[in-house]
C-alpha positions in Angstrom: -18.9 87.0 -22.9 -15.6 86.0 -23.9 -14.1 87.6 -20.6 -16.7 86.3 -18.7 -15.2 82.6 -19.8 -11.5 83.9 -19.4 -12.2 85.2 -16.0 -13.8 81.8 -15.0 -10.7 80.2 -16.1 -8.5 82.1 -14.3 -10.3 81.6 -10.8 -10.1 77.5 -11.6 -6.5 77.4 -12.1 -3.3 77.5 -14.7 -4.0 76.0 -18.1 -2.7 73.3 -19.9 -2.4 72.8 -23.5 -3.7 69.1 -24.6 -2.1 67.7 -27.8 -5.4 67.2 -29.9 -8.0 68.9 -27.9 -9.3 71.8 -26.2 -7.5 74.1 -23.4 -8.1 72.2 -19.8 -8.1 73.8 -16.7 -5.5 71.9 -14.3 -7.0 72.6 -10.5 -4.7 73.8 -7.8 -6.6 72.1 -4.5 -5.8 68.7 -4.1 -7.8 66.1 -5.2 -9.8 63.6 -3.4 -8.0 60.0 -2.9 -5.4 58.2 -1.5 -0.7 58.6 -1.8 1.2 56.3 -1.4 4.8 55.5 -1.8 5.6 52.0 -3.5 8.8 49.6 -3.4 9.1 46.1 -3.5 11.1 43.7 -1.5 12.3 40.6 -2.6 11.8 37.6 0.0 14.7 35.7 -1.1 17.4 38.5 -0.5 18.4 39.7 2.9 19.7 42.4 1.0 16.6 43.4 -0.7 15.0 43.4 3.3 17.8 45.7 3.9 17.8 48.4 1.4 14.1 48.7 1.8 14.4 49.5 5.3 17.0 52.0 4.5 14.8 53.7 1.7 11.9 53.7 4.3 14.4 56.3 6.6 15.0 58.0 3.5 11.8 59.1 3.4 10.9 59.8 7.1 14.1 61.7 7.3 12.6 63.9 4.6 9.5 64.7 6.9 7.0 62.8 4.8 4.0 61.9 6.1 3.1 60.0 3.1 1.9 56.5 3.3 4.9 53.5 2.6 3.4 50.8 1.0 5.9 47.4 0.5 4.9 44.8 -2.4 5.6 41.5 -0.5 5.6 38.4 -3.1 4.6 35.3 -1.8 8.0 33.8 -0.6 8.6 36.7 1.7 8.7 35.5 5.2 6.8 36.4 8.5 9.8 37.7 10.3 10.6 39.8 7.3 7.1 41.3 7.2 7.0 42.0 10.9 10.0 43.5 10.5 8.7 46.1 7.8 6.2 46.7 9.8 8.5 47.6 13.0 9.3 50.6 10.5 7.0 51.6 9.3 5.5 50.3 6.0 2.5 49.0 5.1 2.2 45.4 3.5 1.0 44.9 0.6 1.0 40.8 -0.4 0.6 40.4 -4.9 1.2 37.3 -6.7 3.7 36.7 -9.0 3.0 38.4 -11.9 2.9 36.6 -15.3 0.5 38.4 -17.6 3.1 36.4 -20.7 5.7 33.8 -20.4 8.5 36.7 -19.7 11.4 35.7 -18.3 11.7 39.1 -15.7 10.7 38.8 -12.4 10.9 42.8 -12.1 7.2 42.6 -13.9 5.7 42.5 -10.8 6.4 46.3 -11.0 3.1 46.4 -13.2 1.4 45.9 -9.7 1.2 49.8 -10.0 -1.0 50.0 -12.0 -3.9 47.8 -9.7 -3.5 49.8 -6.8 -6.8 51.5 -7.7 -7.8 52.5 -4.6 -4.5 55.3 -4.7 -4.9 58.3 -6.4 -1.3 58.7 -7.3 1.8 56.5 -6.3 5.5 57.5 -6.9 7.3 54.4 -7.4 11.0 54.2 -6.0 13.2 50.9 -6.6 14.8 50.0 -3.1 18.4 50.8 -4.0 17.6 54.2 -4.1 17.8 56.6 -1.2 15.9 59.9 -1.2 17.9 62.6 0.2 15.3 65.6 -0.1 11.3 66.0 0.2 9.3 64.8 -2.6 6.1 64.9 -1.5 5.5 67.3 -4.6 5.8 64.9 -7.2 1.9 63.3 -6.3 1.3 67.3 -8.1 2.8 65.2 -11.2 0.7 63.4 -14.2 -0.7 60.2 -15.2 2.9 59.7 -15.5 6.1 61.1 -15.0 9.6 59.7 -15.2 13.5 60.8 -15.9 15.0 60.7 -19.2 18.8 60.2 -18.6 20.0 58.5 -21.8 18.8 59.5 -24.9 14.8 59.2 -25.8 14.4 56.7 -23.0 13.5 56.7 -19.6 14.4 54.5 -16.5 12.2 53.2 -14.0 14.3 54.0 -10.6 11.5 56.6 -9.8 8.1 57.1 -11.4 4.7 58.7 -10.3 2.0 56.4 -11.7 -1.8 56.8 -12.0 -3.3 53.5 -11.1 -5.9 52.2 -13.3 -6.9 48.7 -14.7 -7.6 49.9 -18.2 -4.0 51.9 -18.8 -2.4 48.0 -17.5 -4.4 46.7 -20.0 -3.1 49.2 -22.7 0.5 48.2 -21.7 0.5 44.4 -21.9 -1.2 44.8 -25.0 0.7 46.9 -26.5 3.6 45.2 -27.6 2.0 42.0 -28.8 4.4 40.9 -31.6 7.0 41.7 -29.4 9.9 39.2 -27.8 9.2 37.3 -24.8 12.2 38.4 -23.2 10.9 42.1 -23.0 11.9 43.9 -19.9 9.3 46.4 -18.2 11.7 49.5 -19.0 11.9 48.5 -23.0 7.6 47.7 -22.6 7.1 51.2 -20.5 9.6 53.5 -23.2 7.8 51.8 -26.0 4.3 52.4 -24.8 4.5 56.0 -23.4 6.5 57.2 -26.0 4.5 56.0 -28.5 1.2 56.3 -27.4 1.8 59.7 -24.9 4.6 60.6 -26.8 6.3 61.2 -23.5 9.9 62.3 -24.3 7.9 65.5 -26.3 6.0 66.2 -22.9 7.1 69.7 -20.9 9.3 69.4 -17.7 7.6 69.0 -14.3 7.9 72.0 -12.6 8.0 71.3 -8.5 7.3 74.7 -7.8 4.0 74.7 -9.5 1.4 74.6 -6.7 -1.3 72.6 -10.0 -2.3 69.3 -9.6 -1.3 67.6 -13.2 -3.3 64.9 -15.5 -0.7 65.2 -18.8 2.6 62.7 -18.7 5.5 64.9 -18.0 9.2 64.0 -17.8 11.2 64.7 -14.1 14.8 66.4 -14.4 17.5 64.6 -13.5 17.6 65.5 -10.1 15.1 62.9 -9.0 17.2 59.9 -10.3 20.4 60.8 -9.9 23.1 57.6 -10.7 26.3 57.3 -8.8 28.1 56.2 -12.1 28.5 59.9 -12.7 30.0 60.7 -9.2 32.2 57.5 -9.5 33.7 58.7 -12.9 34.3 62.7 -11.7 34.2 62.5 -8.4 31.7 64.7 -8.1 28.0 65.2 -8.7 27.1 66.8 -12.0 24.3 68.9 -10.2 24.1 71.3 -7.3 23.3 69.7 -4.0 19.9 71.5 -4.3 19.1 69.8 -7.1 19.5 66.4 -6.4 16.4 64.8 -4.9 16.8 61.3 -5.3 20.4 59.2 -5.5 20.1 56.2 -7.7 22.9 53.5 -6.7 22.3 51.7 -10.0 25.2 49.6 -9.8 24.0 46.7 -7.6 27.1 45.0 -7.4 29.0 48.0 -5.2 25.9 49.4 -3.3 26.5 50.5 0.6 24.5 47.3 1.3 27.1 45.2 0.8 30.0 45.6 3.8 33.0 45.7 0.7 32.2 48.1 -1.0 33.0 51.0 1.2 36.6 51.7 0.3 35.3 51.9 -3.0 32.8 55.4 -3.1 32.4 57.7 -0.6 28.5 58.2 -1.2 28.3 55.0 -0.2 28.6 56.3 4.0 25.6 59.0 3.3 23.9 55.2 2.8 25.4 53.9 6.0 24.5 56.8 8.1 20.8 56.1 6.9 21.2 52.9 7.6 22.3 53.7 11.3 18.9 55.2 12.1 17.4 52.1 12.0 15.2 51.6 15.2 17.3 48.8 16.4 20.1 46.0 15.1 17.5 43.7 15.7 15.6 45.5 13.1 18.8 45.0 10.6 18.6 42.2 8.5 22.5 41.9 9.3 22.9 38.9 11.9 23.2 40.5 15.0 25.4 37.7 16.9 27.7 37.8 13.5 28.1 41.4 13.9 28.4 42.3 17.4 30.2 38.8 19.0 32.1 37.4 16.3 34.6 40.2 16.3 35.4 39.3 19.7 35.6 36.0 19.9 37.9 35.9 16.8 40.2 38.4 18.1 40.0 35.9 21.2 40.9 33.6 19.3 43.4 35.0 17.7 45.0 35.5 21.1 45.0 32.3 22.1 47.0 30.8 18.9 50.0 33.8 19.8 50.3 32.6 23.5 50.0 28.9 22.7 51.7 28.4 19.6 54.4 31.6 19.4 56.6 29.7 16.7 53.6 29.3 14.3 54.1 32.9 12.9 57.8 32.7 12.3 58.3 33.6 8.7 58.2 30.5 6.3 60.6 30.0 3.7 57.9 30.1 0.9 58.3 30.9 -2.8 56.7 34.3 -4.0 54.5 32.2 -6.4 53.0 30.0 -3.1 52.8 32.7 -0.4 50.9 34.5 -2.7 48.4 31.9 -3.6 48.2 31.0 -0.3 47.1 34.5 0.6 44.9 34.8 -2.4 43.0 31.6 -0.7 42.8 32.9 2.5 41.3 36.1 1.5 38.9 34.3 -1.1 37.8 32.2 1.6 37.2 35.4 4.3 35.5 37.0 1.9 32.6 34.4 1.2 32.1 33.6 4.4 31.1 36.7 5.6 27.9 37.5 5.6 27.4 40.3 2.6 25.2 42.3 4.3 27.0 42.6 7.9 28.1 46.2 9.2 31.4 47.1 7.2 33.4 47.6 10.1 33.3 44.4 12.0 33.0 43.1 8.4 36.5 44.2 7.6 37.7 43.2 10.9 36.9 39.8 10.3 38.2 40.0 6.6 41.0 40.6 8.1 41.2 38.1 10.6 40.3 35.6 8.3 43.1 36.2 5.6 46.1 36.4 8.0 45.4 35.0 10.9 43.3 32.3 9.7 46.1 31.1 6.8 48.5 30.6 10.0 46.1 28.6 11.7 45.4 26.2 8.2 49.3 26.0 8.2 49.6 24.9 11.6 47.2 22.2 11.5 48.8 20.9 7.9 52.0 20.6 9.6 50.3 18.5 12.3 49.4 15.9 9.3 51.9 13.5 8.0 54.0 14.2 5.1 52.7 15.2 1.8 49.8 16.8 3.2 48.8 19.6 1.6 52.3 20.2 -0.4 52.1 23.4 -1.1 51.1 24.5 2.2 53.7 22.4 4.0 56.9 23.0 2.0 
């Protein structure tokens, strides 16, 4: 009898070992139901648009047939969602998402857990950019995320089982808790204490089982340019690395100045060149293909009308150099942050030294003790 029930066992699958309770079978065909991958995109930000247009090649790049869902908030506009559609995701419209007075719009991440009519969805946040097929990971548990620092986990990438009654379990978990909660701090709390998560086994991709226990990723599926920015290099093997986190919003490739700064950053651009069309780009496309040349135009036209204006003026260190400071400051705020880096720069560039000669000229065109500093 007894290998009777272990031979049964072995023709359902591998077995895993449940924390209070009997040995389960885990099954090894796919279950019935719907995948999806989910992001969200913030209506207010161009950038936002951007880098979840980016993320979207990402994926197709990786041969992924899976389904690309985008949570659209309210304020996100028709052209924007036409535009998401051009490339392939599906819209998915929520409502702002309060369930406490919370001051954190990045709650409407809880939308996960509503999507009911998925089997499994593997969350990525929109600055990310998948550089390797995970289609594997909807073979992952009720939930699975990296631990990088510590006990905790971060939410860049997580495969979620929707279901109304584990949301319900969240919000109410941390009751007593401060109002100014953030959905990492809610999630760590909750699934380490009520899953005990950071004791749960590693995901292994190569295992062809289809998973119900929370497991933990390896690092390869969230992997933060912080690292590569202090060493230079990846702390992994390329084959490792699955998923490239670019946590530090402030220098990511979206932005047109920050590609002196890190060389990952053009394994973003050239992502972002696979776009279907610039009319697909957020970026402006007159700002980025016509500006150029009508500044350098421009620029032309000052040298063969006004030759004297760039004779070398007999400023002070301490003025020529807030005057360039001014000119620069001014270039760089006026350009929009998410235009194509090189006409970006080329207009920087315009814009601090050609532009401080023109400010000049006209100051000199005023009567006297306009503009001082400028004049003297």
């Amino acid at each position: 009898m007894a290998n009777l029930v272990e031979g049964q066992l072995q023709q359902q699958g591998p077995v895993v070992l449940r924390k209070n309770g009997p040995k389960a079978p885990r099954p090894s065909i796919k279950p019935f139901g719907k995948e999806a991958y989910v992001t969200l995109v913030n209506g207010k930000s161009e950038a936002s648009l951007l880098m979840v247009l980016v993320l979207g090649v990402s994926l197709k790049e990786t041969k992924s047939s899976i389904e690309r869902v985008v949570l659209c908030p309210p304020d996100v506009t028709a052209e924007s969602k036409a535009i998401l559609k051009e490339n392939g995701w599906t819209i998915r419209m929520i409502e702002e998402f309060d369930p406490r007075p919370i001051d954190d719009a990045s709650f409407n991440k809880l939308q996960l857990w509503k999507m009911t009519e998925y089997r499994r969805v593997v969350w990525i946040e929109p600055n990310a950019l998948v550089v390797k097929n995970i289609d594997h990971l909807f073979r992952c548990g009720n939930f699975c995320a990296v631990f990088q620092i510590s006990n905790s986990f971060r939410t860049t990438v997580m495969v979620v089982k929707p279901s109304i009654i584990e949301l319900s379990r969240i919000l109410t978990w941390d009751r007593e808790g401060s109002n100014k909660i953030t959905v990492p701090i809610l999630l760590n709390k909750f699934y380490n204490n009520y899953y005990k998560l950071k004791y749960s086994v590693m995901y292994d991709p190569k295992d062809p089982s289809y998973n119900e226990e929370p497991l933990r990723l390896s690092a390869g599926y969230q992997v933060g340019i912080f690292m590569h920015l202090v060493n230079s290099h990846w702390y992994m093997s390329d084959d490792e690395i699955f998923v490239i986190d670019y946590e530090m919003l402030s220098i990511h490739p979206v932005y047109w100045w920050t590609y002196p700064l890190l060389e990952v950053n053009w394994m973003w651009y050239s992502y972002r060149t696979k776009l279907a069309s610039h009319v697909n780009d957020p970026s402006l496309f007159l700002m980025s293909n016509v500006m150029p040349l009508v500044c350098l135009g421009l620029l032309y036209v000052v040298l063969r009308c006004f030759p004297m204006m760039f004779r070398i003026a007999n400023h002070s260190c301490t003025k020529s150099a807030m005057n360039f400071i001014a000119s620069a400051h001014d270039g760089f705020i006026l350009i929009p942050s998410t235009m194509w880096p090189v006409q970006a720069w080329l207009l920087y560039v315009y814009g601090t030294f050609a532009g401080k000669r023109v400010l000049k000229l006209w100051c000199h065109s005023r009567p006297l003790g306009c503009f001082p500093s400028i004049q003297s």
